[in-house]
PDB file as gemmi writes it, atoms N, CA and C in Angstrom:
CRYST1    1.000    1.000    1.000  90.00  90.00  90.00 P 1                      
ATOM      1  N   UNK A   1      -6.146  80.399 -85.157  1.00  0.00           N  
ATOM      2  CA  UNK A   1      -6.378  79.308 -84.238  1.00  0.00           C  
ATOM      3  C   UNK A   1      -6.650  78.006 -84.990  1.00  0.00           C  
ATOM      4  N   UNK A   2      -7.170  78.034 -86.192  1.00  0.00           N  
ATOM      5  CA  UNK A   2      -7.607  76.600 -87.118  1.00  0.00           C  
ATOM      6  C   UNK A   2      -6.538  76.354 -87.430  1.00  0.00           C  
ATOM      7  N   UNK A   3      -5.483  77.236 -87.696  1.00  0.00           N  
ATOM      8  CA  UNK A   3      -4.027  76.561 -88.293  1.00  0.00           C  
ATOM      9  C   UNK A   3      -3.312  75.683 -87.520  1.00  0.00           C  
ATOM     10  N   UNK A   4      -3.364  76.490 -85.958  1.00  0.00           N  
ATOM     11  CA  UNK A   4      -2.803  75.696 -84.677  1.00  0.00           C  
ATOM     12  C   UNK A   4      -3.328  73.984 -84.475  1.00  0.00           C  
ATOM     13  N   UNK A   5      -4.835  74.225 -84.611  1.00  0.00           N  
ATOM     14  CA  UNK A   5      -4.953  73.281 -84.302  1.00  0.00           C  
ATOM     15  C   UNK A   5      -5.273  72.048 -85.569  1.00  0.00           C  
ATOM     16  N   UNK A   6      -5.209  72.662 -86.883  1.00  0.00           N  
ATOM     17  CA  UNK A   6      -4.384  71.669 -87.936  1.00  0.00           C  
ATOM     18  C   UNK A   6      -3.364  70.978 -87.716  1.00  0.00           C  
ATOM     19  N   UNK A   7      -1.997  71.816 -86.732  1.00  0.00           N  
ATOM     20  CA  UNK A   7      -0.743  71.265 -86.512  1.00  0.00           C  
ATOM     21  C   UNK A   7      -1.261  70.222 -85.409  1.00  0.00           C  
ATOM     22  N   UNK A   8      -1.917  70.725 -84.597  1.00  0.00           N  
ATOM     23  CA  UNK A   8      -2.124  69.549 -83.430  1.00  0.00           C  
ATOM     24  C   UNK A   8      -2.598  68.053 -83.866  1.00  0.00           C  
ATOM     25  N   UNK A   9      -3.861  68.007 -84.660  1.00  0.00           N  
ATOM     26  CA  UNK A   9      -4.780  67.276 -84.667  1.00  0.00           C  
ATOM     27  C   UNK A   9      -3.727  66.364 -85.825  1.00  0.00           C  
ATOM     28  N   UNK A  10      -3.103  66.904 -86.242  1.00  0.00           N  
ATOM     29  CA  UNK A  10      -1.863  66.462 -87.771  1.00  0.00           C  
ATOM     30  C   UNK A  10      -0.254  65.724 -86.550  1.00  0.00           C  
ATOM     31  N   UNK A  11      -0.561  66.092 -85.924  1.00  0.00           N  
ATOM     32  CA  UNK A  11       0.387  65.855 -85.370  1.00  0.00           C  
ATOM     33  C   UNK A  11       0.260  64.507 -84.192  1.00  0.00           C  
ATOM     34  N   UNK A  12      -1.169  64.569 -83.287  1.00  0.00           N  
ATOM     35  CA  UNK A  12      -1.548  63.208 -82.588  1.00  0.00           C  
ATOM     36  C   UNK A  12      -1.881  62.160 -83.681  1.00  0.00           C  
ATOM     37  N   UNK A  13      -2.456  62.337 -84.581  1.00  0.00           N  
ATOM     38  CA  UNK A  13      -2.849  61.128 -86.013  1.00  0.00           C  
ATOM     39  C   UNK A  13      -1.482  60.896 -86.505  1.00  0.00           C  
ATOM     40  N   UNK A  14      -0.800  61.725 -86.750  1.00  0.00           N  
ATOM     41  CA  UNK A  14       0.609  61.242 -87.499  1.00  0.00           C  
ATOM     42  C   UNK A  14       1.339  60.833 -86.829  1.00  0.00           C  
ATOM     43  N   UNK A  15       1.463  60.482 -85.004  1.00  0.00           N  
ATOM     44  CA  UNK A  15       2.165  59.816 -84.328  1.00  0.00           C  
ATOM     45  C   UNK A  15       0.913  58.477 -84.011  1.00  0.00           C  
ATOM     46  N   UNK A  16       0.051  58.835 -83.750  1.00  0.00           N  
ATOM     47  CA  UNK A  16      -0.452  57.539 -83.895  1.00  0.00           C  
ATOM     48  C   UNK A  16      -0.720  56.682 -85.332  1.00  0.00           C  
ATOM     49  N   UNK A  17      -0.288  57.207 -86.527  1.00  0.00           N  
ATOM     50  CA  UNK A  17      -0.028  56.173 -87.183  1.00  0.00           C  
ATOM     51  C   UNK A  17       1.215  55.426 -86.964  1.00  0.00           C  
ATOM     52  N   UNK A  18       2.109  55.818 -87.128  1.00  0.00           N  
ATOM     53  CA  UNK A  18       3.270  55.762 -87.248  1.00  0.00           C  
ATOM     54  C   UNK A  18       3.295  54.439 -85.827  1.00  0.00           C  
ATOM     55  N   UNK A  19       2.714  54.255 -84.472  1.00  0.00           N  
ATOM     56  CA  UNK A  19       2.833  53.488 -84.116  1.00  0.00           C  
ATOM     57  C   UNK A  19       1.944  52.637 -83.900  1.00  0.00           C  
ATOM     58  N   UNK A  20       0.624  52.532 -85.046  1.00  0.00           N  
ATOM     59  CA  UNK A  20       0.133  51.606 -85.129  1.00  0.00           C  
ATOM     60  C   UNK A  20       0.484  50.908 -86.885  1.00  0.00           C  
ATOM     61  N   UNK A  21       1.116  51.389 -87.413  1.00  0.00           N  
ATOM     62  CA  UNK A  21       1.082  51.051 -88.697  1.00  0.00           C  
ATOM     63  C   UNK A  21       2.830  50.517 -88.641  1.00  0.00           C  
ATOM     64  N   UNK A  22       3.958  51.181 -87.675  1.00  0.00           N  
ATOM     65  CA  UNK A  22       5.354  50.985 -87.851  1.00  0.00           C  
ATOM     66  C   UNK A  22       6.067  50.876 -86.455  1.00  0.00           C  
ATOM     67  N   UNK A  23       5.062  51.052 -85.544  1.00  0.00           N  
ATOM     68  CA  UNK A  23       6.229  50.652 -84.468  1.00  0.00           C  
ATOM     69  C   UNK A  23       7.063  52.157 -84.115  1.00  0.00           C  
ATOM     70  N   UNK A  24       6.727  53.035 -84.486  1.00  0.00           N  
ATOM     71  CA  UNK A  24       7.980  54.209 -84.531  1.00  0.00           C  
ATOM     72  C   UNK A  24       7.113  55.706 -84.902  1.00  0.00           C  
ATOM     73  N   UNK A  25       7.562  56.680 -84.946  1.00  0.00           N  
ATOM     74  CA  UNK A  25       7.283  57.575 -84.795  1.00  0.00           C  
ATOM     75  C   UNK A  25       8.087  58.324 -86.354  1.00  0.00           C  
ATOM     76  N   UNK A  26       7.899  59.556 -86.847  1.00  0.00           N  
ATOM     77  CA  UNK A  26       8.604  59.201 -88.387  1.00  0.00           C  
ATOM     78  C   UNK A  26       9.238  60.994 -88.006  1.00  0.00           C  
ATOM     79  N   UNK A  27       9.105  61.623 -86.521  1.00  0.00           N  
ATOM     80  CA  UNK A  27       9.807  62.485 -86.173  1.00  0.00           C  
ATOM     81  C   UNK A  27       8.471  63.815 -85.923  1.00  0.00           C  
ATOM     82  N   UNK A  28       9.024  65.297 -85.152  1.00  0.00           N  
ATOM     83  CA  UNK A  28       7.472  65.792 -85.422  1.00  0.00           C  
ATOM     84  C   UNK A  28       6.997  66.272 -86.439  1.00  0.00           C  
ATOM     85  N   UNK A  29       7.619  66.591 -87.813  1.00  0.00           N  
ATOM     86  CA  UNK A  29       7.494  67.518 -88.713  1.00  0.00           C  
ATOM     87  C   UNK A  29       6.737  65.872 -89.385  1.00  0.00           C  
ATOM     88  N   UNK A  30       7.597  65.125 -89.523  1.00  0.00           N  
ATOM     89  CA  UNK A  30       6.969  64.267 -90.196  1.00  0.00           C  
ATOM     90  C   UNK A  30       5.350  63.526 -89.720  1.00  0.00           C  
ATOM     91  N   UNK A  31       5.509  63.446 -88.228  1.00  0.00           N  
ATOM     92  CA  UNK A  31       4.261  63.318 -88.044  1.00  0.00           C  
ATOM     93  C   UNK A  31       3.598  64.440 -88.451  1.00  0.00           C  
ATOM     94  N   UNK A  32       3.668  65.477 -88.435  1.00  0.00           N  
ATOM     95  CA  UNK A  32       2.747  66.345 -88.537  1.00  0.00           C  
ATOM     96  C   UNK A  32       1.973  66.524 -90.185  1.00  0.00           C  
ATOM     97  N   UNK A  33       2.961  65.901 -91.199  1.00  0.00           N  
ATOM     98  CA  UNK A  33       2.716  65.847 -92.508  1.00  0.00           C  
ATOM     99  C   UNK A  33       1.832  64.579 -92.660  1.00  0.00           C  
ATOM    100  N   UNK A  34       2.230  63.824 -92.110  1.00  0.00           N  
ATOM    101  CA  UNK A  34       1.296  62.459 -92.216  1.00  0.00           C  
ATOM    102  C   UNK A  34       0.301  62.621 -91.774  1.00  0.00           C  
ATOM    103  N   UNK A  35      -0.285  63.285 -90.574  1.00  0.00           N  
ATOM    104  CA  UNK A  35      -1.577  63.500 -89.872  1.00  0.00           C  
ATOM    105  C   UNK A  35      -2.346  64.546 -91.073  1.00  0.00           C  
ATOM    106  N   UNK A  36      -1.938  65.299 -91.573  1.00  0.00           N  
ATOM    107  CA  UNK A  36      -2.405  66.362 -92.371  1.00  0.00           C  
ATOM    108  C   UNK A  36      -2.973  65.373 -93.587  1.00  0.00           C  
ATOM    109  N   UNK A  37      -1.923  64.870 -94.304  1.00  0.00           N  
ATOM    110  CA  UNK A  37      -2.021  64.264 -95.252  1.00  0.00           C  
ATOM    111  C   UNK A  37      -3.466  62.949 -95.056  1.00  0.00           C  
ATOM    112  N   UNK A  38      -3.130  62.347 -94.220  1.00  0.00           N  
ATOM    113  CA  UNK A  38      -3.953  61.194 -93.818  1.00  0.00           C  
ATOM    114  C   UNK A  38      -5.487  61.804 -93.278  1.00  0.00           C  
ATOM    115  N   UNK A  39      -5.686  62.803 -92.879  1.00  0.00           N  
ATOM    116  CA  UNK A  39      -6.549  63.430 -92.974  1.00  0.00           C  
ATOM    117  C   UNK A  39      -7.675  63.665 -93.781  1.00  0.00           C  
ATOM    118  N   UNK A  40      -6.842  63.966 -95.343  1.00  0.00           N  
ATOM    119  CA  UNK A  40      -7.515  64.466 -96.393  1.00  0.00           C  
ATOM    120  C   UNK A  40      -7.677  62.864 -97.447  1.00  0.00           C  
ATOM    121  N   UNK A  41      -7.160  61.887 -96.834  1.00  0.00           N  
ATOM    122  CA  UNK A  41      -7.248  60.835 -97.290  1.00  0.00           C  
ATOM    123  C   UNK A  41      -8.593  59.753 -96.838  1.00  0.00           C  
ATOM    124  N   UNK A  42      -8.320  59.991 -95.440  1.00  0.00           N  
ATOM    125  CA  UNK A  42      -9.203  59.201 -94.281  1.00  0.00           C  
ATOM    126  C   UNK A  42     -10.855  59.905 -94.532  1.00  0.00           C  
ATOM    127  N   UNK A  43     -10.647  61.665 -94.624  1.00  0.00           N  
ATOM    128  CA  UNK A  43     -11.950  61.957 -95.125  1.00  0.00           C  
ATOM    129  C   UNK A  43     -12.741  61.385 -96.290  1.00  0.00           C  
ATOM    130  N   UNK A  44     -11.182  61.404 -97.677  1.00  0.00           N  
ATOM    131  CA  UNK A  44     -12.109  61.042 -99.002  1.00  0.00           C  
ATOM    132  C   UNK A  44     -12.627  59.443 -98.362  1.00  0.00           C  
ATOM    133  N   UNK A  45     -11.964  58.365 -97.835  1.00  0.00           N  
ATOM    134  CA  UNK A  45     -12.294  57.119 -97.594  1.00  0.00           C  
ATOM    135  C   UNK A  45     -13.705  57.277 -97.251  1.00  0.00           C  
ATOM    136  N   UNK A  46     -13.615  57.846 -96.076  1.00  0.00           N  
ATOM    137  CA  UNK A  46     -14.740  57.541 -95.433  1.00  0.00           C  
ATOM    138  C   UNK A  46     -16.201  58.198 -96.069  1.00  0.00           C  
ATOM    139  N   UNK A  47     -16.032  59.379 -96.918  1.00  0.00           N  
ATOM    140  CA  UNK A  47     -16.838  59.949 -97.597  1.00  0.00           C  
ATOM    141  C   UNK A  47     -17.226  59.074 -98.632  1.00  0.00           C  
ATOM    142  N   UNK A  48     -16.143  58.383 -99.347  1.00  0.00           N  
ATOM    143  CA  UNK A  48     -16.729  57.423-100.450  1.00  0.00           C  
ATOM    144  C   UNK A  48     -17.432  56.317-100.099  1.00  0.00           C  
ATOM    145  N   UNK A  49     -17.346  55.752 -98.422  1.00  0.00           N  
ATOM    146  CA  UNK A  49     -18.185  54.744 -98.267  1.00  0.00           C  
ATOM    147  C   UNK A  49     -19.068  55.306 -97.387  1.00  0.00           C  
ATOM    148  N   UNK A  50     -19.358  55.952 -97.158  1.00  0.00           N  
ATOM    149  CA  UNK A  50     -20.494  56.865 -96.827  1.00  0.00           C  
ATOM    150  C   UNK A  50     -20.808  56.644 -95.147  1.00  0.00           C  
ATOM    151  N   UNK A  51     -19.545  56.578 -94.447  1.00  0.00           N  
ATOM    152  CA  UNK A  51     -19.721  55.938 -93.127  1.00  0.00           C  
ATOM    153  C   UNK A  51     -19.104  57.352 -92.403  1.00  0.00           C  
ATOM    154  N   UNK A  52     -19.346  57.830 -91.343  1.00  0.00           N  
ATOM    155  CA  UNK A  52     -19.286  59.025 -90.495  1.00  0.00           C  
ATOM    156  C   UNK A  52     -18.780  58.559 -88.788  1.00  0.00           C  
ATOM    157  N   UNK A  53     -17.615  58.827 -89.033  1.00  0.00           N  
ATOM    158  CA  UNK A  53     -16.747  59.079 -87.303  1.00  0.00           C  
ATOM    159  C   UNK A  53     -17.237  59.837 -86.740  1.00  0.00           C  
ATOM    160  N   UNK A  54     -18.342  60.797 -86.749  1.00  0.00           N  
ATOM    161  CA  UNK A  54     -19.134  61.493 -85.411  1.00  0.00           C  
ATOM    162  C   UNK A  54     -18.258  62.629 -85.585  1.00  0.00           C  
ATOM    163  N   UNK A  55     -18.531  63.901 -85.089  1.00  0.00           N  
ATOM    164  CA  UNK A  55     -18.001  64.754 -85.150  1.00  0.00           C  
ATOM    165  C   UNK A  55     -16.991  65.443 -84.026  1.00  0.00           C  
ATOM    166  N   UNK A  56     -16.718  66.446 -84.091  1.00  0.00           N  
ATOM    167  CA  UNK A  56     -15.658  66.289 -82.930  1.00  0.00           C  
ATOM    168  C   UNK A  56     -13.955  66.488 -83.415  1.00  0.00           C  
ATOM    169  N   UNK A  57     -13.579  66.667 -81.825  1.00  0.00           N  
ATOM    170  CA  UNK A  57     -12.234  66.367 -82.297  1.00  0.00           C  
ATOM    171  C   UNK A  57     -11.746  64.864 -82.612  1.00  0.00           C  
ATOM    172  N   UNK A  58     -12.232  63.814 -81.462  1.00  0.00           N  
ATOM    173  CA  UNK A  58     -12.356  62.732 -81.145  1.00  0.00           C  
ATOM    174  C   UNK A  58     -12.684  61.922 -82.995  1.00  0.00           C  
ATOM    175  N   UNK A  59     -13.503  62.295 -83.424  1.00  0.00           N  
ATOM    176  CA  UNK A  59     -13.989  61.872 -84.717  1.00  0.00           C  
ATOM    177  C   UNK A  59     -12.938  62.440 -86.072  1.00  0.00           C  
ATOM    178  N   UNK A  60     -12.182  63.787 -85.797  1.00  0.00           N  
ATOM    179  CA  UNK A  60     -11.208  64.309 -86.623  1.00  0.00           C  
ATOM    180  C   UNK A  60     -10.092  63.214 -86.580  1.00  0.00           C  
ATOM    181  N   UNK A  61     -10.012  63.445 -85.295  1.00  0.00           N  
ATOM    182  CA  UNK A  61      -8.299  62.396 -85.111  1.00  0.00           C  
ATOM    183  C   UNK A  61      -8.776  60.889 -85.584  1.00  0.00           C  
ATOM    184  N   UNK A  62      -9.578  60.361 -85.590  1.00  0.00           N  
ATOM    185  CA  UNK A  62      -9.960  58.924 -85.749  1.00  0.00           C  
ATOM    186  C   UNK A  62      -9.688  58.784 -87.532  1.00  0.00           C  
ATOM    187  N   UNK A  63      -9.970  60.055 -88.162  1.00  0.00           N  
ATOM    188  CA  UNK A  63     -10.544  59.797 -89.454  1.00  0.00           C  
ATOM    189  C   UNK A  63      -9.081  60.005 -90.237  1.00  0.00           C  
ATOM    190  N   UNK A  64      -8.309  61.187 -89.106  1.00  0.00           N  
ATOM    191  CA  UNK A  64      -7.010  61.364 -89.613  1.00  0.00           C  
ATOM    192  C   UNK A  64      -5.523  60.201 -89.441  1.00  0.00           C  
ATOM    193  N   UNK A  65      -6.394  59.742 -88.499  1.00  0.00           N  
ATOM    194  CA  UNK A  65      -5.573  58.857 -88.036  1.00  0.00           C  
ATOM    195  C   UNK A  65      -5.375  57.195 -88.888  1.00  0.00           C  
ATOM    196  N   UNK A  66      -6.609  56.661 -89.551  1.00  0.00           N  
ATOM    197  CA  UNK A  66      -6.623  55.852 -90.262  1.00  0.00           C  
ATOM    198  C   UNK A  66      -6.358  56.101 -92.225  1.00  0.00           C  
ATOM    199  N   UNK A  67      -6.658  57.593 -91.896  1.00  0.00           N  
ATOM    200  CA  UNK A  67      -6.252  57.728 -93.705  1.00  0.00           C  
ATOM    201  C   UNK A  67      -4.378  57.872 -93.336  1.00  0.00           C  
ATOM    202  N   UNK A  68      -3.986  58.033 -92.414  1.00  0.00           N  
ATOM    203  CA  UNK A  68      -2.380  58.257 -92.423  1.00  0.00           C  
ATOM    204  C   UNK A  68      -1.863  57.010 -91.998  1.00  0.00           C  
ATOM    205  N   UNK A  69      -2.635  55.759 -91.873  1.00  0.00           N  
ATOM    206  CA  UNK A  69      -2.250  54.671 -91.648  1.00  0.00           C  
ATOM    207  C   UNK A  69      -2.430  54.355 -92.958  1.00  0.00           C  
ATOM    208  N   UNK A  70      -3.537  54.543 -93.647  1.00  0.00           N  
ATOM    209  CA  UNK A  70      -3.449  53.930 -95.539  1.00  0.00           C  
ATOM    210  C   UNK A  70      -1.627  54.551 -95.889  1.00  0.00           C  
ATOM    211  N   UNK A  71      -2.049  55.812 -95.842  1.00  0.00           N  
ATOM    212  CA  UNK A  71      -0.755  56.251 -96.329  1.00  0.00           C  
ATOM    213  C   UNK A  71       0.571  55.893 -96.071  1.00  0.00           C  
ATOM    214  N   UNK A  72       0.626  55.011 -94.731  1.00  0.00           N  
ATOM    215  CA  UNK A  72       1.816  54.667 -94.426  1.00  0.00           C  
ATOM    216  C   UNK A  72       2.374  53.032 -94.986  1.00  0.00           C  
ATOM    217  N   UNK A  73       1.026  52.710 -94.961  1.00  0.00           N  
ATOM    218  CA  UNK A  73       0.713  51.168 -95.730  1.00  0.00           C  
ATOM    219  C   UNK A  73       1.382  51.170 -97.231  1.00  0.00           C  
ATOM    220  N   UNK A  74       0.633  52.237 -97.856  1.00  0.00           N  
ATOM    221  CA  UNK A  74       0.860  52.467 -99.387  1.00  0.00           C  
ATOM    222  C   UNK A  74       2.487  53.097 -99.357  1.00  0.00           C  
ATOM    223  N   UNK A  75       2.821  53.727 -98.744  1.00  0.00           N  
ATOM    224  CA  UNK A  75       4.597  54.046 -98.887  1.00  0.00           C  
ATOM    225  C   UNK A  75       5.325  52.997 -98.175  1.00  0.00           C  
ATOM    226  N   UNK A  76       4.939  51.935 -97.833  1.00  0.00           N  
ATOM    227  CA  UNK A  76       5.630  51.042 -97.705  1.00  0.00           C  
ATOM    228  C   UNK A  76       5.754  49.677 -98.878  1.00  0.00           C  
ATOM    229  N   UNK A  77       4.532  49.719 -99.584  1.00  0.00           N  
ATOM    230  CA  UNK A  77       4.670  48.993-100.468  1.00  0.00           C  
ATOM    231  C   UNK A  77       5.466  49.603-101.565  1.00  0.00           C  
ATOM    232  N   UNK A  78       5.042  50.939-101.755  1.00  0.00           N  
ATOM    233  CA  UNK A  78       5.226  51.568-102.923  1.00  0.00           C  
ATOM    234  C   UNK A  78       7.574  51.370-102.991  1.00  0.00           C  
ATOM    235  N   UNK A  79       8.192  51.607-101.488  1.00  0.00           N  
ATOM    236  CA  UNK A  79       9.178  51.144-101.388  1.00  0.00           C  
ATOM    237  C   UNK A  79      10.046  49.716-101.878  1.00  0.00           C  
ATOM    238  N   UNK A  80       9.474  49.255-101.485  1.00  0.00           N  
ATOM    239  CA  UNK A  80       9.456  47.384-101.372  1.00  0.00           C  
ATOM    240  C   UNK A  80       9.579  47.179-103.305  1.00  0.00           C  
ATOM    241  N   UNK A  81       8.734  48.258-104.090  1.00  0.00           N  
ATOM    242  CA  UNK A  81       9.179  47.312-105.362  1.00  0.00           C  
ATOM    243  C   UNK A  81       9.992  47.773-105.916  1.00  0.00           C  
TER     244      UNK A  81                                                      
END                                                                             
């Protein structure tokens, strides 16, 4: 059941980056990699500045949702040069 809802919670963050960071959606597999990914990103962030989204699902997706917006930020620059 934690795996399932890895795919889920990986999957609403990785479509909501995608249209707050691009306008677009990057497909579901791909959302689902970005939500995962941005996840483990959005945690280290927020762990290094020592600030806490509340717990929850509500607080998962928030945290996954802005580290997969870094990530979408940073592969867009990382393109561009």
């Amino acid at each position: 059941m934690n795996f399932l809802w890895l795919i889920v919670i990986g999957l609403i963050a990785g479509w909501l980056a995608g249209m707050i960071a691009g306008g677009v959606g990057f497909g579901i597999l791909g959302d689902i990699i970005l939500g995962i990914l941005g996840s483990f990103v959005g945690g280290y962030l927020f762990n290094a500045l020592g600030v806490s989204a509340g717990g929850g699902t509500l607080g998962t997706i928030i945290v996954a949702t802005i580290g997969a917006v870094v990530l979408v930020v940073l592969l867009r620059l990382i393109r561009r040069v």
